[in-house]
N, CA, C and O atoms as a GROMACS GRO file, in nm:
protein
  376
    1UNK      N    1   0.084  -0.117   0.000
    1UNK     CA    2   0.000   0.000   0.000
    1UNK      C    3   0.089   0.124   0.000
    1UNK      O    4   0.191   0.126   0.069
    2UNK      N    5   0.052   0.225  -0.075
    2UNK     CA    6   0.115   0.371  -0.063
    2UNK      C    7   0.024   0.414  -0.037
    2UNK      O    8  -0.085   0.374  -0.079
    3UNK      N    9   0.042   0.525   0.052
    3UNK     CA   10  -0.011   0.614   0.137
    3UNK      C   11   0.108   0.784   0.111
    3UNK      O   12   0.230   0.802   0.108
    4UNK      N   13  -0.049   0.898   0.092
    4UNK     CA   14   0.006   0.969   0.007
    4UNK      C   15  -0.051   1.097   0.133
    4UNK      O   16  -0.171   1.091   0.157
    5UNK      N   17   0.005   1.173   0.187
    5UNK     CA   18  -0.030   1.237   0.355
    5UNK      C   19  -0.022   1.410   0.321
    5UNK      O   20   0.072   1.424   0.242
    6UNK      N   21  -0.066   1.502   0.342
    6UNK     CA   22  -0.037   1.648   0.358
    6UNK      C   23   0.067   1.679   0.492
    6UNK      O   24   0.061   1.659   0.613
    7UNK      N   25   0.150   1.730   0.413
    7UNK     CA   26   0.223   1.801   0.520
    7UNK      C   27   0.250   1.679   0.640
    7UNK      O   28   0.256   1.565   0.594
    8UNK      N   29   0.268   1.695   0.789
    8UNK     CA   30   0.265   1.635   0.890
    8UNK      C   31   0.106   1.612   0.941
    8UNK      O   32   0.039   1.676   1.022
    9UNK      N   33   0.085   1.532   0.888
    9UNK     CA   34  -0.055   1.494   0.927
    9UNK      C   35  -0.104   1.433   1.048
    9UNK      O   36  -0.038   1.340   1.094
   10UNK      N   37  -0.236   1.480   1.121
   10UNK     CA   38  -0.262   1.475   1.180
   10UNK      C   39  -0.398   1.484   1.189
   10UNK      O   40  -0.455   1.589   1.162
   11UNK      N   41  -0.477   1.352   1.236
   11UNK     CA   42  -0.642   1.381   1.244
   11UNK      C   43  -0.715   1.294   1.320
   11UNK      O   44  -0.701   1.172   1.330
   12UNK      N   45  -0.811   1.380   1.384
   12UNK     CA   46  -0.863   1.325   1.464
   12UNK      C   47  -1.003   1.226   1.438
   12UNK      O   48  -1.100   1.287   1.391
   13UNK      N   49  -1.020   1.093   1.462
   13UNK     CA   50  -1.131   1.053   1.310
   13UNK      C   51  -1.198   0.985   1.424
   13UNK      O   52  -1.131   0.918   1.502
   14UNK      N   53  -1.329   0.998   1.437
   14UNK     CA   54  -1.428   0.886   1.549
   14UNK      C   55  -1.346   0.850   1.703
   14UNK      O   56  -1.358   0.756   1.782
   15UNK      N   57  -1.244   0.993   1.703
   15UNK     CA   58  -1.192   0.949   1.876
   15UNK      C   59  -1.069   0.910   1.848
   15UNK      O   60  -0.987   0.934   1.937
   16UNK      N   61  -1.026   0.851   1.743
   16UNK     CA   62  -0.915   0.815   1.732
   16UNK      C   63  -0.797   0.885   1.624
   16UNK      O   64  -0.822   0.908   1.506
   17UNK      N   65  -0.651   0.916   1.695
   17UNK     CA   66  -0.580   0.991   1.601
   17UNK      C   67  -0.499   0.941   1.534
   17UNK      O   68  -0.430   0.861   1.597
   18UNK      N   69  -0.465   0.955   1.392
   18UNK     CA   70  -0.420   0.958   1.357
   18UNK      C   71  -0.314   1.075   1.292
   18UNK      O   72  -0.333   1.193   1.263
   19UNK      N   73  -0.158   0.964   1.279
   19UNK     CA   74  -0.009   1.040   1.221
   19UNK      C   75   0.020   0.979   1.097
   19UNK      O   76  -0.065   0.906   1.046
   20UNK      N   77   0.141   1.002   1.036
   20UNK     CA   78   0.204   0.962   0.967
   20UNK      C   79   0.258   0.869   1.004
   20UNK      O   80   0.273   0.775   0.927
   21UNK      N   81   0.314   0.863   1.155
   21UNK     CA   82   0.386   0.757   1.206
   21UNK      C   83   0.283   0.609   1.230
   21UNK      O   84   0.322   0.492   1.236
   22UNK      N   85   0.143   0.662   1.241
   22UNK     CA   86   0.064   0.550   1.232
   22UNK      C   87   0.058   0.467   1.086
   22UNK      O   88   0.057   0.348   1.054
   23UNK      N   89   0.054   0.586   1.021
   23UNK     CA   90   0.025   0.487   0.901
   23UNK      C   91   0.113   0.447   0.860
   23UNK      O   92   0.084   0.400   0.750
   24UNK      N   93   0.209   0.435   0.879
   24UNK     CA   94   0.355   0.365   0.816
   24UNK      C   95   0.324   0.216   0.915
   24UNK      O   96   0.345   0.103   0.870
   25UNK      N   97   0.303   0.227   0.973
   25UNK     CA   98   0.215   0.099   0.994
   25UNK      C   99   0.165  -0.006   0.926
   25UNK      O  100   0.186  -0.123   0.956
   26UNK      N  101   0.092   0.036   0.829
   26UNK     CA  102   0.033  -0.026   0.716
   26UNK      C  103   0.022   0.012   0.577
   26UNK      O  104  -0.061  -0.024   0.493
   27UNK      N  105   0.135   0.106   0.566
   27UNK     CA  106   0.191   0.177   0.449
   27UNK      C  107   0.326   0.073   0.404
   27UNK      O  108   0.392   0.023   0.495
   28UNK      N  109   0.362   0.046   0.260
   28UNK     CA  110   0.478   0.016   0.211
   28UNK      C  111   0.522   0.136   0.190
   28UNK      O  112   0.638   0.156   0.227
   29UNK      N  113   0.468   0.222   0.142
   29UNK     CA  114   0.537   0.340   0.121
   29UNK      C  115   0.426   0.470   0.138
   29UNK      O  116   0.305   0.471   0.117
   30UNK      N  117   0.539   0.606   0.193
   30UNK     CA  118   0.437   0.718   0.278
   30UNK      C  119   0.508   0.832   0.154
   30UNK      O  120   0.628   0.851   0.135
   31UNK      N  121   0.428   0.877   0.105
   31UNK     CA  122   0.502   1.037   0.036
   31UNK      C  123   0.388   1.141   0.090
   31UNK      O  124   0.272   1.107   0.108
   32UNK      N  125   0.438   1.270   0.112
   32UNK     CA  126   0.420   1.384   0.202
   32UNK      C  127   0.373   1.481   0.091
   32UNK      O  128   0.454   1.520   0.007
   33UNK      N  129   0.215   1.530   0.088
   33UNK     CA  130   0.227   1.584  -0.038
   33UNK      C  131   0.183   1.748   0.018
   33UNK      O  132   0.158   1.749   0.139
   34UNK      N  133   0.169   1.894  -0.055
   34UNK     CA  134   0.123   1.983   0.001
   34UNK      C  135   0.063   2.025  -0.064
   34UNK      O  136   0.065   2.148  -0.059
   35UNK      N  137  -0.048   1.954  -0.186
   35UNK     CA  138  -0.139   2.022  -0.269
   35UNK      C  139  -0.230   1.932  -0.236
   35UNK      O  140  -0.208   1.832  -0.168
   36UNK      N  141  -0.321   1.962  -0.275
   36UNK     CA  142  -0.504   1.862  -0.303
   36UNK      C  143  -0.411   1.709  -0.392
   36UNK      O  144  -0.397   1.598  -0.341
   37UNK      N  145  -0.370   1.744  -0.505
   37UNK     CA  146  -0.312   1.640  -0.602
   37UNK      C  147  -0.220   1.573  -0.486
   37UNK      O  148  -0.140   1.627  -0.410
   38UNK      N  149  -0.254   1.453  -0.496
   38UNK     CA  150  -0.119   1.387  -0.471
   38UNK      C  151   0.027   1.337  -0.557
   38UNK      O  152   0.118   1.264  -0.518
   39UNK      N  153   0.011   1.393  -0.664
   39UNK     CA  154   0.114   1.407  -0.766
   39UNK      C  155   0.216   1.498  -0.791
   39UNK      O  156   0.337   1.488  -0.810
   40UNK      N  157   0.109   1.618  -0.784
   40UNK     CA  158   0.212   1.769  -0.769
   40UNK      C  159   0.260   1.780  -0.645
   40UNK      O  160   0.217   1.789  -0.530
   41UNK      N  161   0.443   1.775  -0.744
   41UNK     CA  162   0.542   1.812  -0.664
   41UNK      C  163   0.615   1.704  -0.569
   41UNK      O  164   0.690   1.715  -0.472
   42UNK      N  165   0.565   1.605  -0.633
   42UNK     CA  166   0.592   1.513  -0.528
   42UNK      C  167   0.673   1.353  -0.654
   42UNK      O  168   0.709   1.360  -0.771
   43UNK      N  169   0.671   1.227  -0.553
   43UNK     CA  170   0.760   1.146  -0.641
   43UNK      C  171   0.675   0.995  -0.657
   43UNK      O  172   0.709   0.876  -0.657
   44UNK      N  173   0.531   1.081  -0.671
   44UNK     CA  174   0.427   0.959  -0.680
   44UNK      C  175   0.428   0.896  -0.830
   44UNK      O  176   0.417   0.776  -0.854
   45UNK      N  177   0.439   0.966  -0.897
   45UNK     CA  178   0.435   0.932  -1.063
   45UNK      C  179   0.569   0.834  -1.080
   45UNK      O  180   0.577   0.735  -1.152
   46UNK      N  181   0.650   0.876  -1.011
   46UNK     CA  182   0.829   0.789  -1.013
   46UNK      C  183   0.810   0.677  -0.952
   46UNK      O  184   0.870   0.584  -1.008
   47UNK      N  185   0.739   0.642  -0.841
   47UNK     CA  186   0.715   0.507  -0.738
   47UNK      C  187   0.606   0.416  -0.838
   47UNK      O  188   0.613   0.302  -0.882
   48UNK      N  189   0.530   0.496  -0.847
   48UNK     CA  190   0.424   0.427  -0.947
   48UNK      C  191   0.451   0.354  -1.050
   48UNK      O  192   0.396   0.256  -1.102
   49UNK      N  193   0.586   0.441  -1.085
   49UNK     CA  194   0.648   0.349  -1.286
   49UNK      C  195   0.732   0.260  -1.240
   49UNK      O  196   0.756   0.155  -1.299
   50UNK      N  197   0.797   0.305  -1.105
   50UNK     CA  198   0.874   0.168  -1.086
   50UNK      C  199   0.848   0.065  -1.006
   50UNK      O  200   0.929  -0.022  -0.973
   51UNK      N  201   0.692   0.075  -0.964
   51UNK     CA  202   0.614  -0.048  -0.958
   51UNK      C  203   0.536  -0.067  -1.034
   51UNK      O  204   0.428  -0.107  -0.990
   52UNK      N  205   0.543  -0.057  -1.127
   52UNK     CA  206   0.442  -0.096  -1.282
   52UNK      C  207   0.315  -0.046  -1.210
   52UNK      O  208   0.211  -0.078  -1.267
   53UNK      N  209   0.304   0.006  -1.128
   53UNK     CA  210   0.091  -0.001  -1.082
   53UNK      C  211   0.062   0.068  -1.195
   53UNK      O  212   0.156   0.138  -1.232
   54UNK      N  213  -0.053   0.074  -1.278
   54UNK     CA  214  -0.126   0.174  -1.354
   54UNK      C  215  -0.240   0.154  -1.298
   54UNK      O  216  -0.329   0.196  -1.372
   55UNK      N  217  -0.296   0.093  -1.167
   55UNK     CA  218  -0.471   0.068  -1.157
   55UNK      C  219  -0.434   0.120  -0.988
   55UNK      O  220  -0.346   0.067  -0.921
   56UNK      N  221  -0.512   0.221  -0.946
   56UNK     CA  222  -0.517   0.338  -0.854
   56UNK      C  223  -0.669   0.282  -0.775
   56UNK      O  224  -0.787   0.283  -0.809
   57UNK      N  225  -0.624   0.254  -0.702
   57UNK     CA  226  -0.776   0.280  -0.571
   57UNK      C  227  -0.746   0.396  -0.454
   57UNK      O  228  -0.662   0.408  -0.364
   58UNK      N  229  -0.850   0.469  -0.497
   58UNK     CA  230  -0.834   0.626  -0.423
   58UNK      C  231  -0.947   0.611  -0.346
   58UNK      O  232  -1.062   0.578  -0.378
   59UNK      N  233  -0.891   0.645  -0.226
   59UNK     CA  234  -1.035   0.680  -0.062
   59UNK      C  235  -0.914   0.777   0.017
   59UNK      O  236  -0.791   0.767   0.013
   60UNK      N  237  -0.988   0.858   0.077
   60UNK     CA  238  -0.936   0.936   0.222
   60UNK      C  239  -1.006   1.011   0.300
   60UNK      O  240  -1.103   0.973   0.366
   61UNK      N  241  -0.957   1.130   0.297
   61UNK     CA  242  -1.006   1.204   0.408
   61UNK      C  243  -1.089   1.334   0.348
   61UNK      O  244  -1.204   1.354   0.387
   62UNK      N  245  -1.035   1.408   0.264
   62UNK     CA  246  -1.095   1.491   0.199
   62UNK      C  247  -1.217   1.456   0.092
   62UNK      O  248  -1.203   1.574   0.060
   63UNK      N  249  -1.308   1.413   0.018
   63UNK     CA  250  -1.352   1.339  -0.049
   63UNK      C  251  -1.370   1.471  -0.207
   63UNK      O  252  -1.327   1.455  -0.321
   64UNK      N  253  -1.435   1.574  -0.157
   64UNK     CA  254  -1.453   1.653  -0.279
   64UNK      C  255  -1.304   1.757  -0.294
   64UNK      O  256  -1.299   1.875  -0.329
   65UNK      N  257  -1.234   1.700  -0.268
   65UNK     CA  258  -1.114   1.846  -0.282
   65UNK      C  259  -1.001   1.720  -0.320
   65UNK      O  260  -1.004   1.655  -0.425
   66UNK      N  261  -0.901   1.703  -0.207
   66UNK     CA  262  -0.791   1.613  -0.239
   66UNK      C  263  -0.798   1.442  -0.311
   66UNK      O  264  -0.722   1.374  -0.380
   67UNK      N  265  -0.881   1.429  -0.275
   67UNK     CA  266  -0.932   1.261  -0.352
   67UNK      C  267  -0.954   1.254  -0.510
   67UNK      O  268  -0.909   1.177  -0.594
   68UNK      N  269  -1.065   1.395  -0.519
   68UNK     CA  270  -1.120   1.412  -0.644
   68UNK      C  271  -0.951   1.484  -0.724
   68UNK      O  272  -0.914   1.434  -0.831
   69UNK      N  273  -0.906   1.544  -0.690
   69UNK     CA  274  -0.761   1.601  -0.766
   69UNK      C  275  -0.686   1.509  -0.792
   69UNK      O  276  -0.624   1.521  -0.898
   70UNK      N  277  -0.666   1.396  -0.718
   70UNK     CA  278  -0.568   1.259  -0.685
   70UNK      C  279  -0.621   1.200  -0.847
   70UNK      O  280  -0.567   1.179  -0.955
   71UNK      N  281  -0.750   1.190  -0.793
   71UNK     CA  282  -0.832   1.091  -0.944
   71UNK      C  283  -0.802   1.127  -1.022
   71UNK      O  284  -0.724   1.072  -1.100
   72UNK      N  285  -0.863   1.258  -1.037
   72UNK     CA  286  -0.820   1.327  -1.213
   72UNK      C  287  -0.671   1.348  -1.245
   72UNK      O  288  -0.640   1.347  -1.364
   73UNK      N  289  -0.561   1.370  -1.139
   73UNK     CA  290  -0.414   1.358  -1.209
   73UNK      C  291  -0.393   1.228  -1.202
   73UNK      O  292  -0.274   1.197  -1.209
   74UNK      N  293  -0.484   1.123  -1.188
   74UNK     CA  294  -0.368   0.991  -1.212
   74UNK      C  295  -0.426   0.904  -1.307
   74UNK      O  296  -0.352   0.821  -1.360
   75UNK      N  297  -0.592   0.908  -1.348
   75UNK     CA  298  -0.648   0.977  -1.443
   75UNK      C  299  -0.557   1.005  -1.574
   75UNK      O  300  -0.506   0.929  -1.656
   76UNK      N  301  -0.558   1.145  -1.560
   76UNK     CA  302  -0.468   1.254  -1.695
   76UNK      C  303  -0.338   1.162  -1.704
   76UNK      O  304  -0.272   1.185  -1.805
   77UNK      N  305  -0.282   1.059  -1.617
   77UNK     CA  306  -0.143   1.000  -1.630
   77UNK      C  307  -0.195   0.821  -1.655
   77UNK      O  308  -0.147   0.722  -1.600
   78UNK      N  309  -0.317   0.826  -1.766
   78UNK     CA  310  -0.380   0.690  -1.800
   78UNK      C  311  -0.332   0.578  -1.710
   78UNK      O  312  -0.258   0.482  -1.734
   79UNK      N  313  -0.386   0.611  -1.611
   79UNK     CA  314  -0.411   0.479  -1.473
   79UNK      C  315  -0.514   0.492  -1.456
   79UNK      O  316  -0.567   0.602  -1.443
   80UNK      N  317  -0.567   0.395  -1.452
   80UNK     CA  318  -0.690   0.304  -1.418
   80UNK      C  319  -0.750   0.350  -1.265
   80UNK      O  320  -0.678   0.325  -1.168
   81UNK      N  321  -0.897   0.426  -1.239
   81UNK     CA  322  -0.885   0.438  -1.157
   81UNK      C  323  -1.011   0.412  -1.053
   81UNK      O  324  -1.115   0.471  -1.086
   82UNK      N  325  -1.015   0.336  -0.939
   82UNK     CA  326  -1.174   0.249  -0.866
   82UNK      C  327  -1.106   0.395  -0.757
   82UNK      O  328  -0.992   0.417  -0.715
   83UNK      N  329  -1.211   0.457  -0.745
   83UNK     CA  330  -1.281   0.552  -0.638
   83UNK      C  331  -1.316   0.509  -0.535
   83UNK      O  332  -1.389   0.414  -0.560
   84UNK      N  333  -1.303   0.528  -0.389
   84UNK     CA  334  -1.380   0.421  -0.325
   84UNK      C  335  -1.448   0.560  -0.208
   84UNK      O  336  -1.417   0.593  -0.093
   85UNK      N  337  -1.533   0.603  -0.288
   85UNK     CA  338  -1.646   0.723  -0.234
   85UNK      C  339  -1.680   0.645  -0.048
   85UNK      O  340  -1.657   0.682   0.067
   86UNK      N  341  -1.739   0.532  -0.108
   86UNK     CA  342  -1.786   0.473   0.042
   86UNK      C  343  -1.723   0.499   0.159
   86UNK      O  344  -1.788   0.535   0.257
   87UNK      N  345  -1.549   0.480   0.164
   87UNK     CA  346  -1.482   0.480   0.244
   87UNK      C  347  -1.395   0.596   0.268
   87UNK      O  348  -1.296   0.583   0.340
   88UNK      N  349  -1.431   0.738   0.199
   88UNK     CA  350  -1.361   0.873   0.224
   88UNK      C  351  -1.456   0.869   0.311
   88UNK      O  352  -1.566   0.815   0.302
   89UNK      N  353  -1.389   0.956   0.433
   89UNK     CA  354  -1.436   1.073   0.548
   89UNK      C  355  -1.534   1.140   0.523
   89UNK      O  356  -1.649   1.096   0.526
   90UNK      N  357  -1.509   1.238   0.497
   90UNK     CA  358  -1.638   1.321   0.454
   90UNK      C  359  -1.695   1.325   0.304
   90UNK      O  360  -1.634   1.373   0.208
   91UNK      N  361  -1.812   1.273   0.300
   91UNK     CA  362  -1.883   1.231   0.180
   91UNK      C  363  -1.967   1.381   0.148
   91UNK      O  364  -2.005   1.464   0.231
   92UNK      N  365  -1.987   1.385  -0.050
   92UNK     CA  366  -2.054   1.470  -0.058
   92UNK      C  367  -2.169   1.477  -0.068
   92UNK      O  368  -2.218   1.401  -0.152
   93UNK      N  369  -2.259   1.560   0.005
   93UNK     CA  370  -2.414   1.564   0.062
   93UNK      C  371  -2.498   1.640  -0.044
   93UNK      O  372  -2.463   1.756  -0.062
   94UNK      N  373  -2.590   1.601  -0.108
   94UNK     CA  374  -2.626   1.626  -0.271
   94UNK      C  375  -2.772   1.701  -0.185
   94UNK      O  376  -2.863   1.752  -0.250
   0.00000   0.00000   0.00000
């Protein structure tokens, strides 16, 4: 699993917090990003080619801002991509 984090992250989710240091836990690999995209500026596109992945399953924390940017740049970089709306944080309320 890669796990793709803002800045020094930190959040508080149903009582329980989460770090970076947690998720390396159950991360193979953690990159630190400081945009919505988890691409810009960062060395996700480089990890990605040199694990052949082209098929992307995206869930987190942001659901309409950083998730949706994640999709569409990895997306625009023809990878394959399953959304997993169900399991982002905050869902969008129609």
């Amino acid at each position: 699993m890669l796990a793709c984090t803002v800045g020094a992250f930190l959040a508080s989710v149903n009582g329980s917090t989460w770090s970076v240091q947690s998720i390396t836990i159950y991360a193979d690999y953690v990159l630190e990003k400081q945009t919505p995209s988890s691409f810009y500026k960062t060395e996700l596109s480089k990890t990605l080619e040199r694990l052949s992945v082209k098929h992307l399953f995206i869930t987190g924390f942001n659901t309409e801002f950083c998730c949706m940017f994640t999709a569409i740049s990895g997306f625009d970089r023809s990878n394959d991509i399953d959304y997993y709306y169900q399991y982002c944080y905050n869902k969008i309320v129609n």
